[in-house]
N, C-alpha and C positions, 0 to 999 in steps of 0.2 A: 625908632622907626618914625617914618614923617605917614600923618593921615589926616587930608582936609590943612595941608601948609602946617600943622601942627606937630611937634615933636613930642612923640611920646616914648618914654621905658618900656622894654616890654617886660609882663612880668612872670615867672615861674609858677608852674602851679602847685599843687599840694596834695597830697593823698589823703583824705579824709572818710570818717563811716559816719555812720548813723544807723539808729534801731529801729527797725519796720514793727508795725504793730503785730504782726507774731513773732516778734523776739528773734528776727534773724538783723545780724548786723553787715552792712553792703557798703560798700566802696564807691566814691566819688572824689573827681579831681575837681578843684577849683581854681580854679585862677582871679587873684582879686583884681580889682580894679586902679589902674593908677589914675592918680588927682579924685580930684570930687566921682562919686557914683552918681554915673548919671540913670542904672537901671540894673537889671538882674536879670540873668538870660537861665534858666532853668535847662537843659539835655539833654535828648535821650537818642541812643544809639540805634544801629540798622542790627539786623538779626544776627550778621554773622561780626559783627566790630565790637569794637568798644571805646571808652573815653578817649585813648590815647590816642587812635585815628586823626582826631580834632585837633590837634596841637595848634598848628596854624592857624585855624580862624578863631580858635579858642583864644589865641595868644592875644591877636587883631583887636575882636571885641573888647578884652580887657585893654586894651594898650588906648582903645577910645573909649572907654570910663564906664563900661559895664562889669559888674561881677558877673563870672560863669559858674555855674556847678553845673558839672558833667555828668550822671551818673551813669556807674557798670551797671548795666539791669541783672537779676538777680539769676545766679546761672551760669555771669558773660564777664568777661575781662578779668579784673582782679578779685571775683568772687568764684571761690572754687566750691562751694558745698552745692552741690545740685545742678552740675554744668546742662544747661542746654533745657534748662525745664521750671514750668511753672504750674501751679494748677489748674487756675483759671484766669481769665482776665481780669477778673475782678481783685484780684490780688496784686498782679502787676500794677493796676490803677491806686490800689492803697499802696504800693511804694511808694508810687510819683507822689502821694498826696501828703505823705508823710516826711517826703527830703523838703515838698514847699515849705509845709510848717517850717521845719528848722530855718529856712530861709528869709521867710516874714520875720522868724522870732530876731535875726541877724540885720536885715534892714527891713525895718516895719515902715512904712510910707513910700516903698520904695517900687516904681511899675515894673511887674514882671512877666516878661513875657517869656512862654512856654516853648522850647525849638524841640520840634520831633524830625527826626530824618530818617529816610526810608522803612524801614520795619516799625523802626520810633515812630512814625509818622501815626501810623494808626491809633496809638497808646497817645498821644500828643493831642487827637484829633477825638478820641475817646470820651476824653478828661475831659475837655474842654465841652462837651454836652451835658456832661453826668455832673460836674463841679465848677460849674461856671463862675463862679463869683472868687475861684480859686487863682486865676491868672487873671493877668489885663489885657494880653495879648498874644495871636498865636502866630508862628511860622513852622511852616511846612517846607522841608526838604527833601525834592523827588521821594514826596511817601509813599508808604506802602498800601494807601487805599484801594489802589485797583492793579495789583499784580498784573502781570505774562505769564509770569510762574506761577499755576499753582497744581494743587494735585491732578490726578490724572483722578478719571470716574471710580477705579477699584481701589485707588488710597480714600479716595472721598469715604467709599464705603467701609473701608478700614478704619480711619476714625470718627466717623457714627458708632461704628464697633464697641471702638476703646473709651466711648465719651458714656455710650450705654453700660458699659460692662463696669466702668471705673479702670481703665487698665491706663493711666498716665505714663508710666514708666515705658513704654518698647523707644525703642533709638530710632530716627530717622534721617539721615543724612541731609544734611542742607544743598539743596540744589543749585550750588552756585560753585560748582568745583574749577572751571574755568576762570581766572581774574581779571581775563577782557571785556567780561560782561563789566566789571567796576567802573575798570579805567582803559586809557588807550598807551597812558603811558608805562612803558616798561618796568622803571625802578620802581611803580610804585604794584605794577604787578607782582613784582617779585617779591617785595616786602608782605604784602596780603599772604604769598602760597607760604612765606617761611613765616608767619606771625604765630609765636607760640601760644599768645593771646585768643586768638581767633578760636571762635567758633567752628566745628566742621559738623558735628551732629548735635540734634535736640529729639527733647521727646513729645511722642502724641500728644502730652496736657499740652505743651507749649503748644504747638499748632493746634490743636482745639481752644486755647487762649488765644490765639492772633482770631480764627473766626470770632471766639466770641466780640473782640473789638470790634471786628470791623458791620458786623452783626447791629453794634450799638451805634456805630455814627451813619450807616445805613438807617439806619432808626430815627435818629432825631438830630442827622444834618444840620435841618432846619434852625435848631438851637443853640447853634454856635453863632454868636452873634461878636465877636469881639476881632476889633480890625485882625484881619489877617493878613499874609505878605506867604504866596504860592512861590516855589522856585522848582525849574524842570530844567533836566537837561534831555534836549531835543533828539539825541541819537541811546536814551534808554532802554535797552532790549531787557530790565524786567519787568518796570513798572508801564502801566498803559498812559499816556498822556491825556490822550483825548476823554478818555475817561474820567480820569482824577480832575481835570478842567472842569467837566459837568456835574462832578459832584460838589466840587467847589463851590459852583455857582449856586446851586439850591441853599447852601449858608444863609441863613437871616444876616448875617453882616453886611454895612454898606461899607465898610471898607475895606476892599477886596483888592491885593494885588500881587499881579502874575506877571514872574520874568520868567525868559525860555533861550538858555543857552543853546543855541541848534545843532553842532557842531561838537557839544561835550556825550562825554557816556554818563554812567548810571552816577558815581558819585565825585560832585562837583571839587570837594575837597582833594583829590588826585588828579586833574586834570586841570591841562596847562589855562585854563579860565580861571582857577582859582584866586587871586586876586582880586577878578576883576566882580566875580561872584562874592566874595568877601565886603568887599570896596561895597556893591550894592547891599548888602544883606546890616552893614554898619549903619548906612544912609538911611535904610528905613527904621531900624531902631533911636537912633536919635534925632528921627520926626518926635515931636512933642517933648521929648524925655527930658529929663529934669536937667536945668542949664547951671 
């Protein structure tokens, strides 16, 4: 494939695990990098996806000289012990902190910047308050910090319940049965409804895990201080815009930037901008990055 007049391979990726610091071992795809690395793009998926979703921009990044690790958050994609559930957020944050390590240990000197998208987003956004000096740089895709969707007043009060009581385990359906809300385009609707992969239900820890994130970068916004790079798409029916814009803003970061496909739905990777969202989302990782 040609990127920036340049011809690159693209490369395959690879099914790889790693062991979380409670002994559970989780799945992530990588895709290396072809020619020189120019950086490390770290992954993490929306509530109801997983790695393979990414194929394409996965492929992209690596094809202009970033490594990617992808990872299945634990629950989701090709981790099948505990579909749909986690305890707390705090545990989900010691995944991510635990696949970096291996990452640092694989290219040490090397800038890495942290990609959450949509549900990811929050856990991306999380991190990057609580273990700052763990990434170098963050992006955000249509995250999930300031939902449309969220519970209604008597699930609210359901899981105050189950956070009181300890009842993590009840099932709750993912509210996203529809796949128009994703995308607009057909094939890739259809793929979402038949993806054996996919998510359809999680449990109360796991939604009381997503408050707890979003709980913490509410908190200490302020503290995320490393360039970031926003991407919306404009016709979102789950996530809020104008919201997630203003929380943006409060980032101690002065390097802040925000593109807004107007025109796309909720995830950029199925819609016919992809490319051209790709194209941008390359450009701003090899600002500065290693030549």
């Amino acid at each position: 494939m040609t990127i920036f007049g340049l011809v690159y391979a693209m490369s395959p990726s690879t099914v790889r695990t790693y062991l979380t610091s409670d002994g559970l071992r989780l799945h992530f795809r990588h895709w290396p990098a072809a020619g020189k690395v120019r950086g490390v793009v770290v992954a993490l998926h929306g509530i109801q996806s997983h790695s393979g979703w990414y194929e394409h921009s996965s492929q992209q990044m690596a094809a202009a000289g970033f490594e990617v690790y992808f990872a299945d958050r634990r629950g989701a994609g090709l981790n099948e012990i505990g579909r749909g559930h986690a305890d707390h957020g705090e545990r989900l944050l010691n995944d991510v902190r635990q696949l970096i390590r291996l990452v640092r240990r694989e290219h040490s000197g090397v800038r890495l910047s942290l990609l959450g998208l949509s549900w990811g987003g929050k856990t991306a956004a999380a991190l990057a308050c609580t273990s700052p000096d763990s990434v170098d740089r963050l992006v955000l895709l249509y995250p999930g910090l300031v939902p449309r969707i969220r519970p209604l007043w008597w699930q609210s009060l359901q899981l105050k319940f189950a956070r009181h009581h300890d009842m993590r385990h009840k099932t709750v359906m993912i509210p996203l049965e529809d796949p128009r809300l994703m995308t607009s385009v057909v094939e890739h609707q259809e793929f979402i409804s038949n993806d054996p992969l996919a998510l359809r239900f999680v449990t109360s820890g796991f939604l009381n895990s997503g408050l707890d994130l979003e709980q913490l970068v509410y908190q200490r916004a302020d503290q995320i201080c490393h360039p970031t790079l926003l991407m919306l798409a404009g016709r979102d029916q789950i996530m809020d815009n104008a919201k997630t814009r203003r929380l943006a803003d409060s980032f101690s970061t002065s390097e802040l930037t925000s593109v807004c496909y107007p025109d796309a739905r909720h995830t950029l990777e199925f819609e016919p901008v992809r490319d051209q969202f790709v194209g941008d989302l390359v450009d701003w990782l090899r600002q500065d990055s290693c030549s």
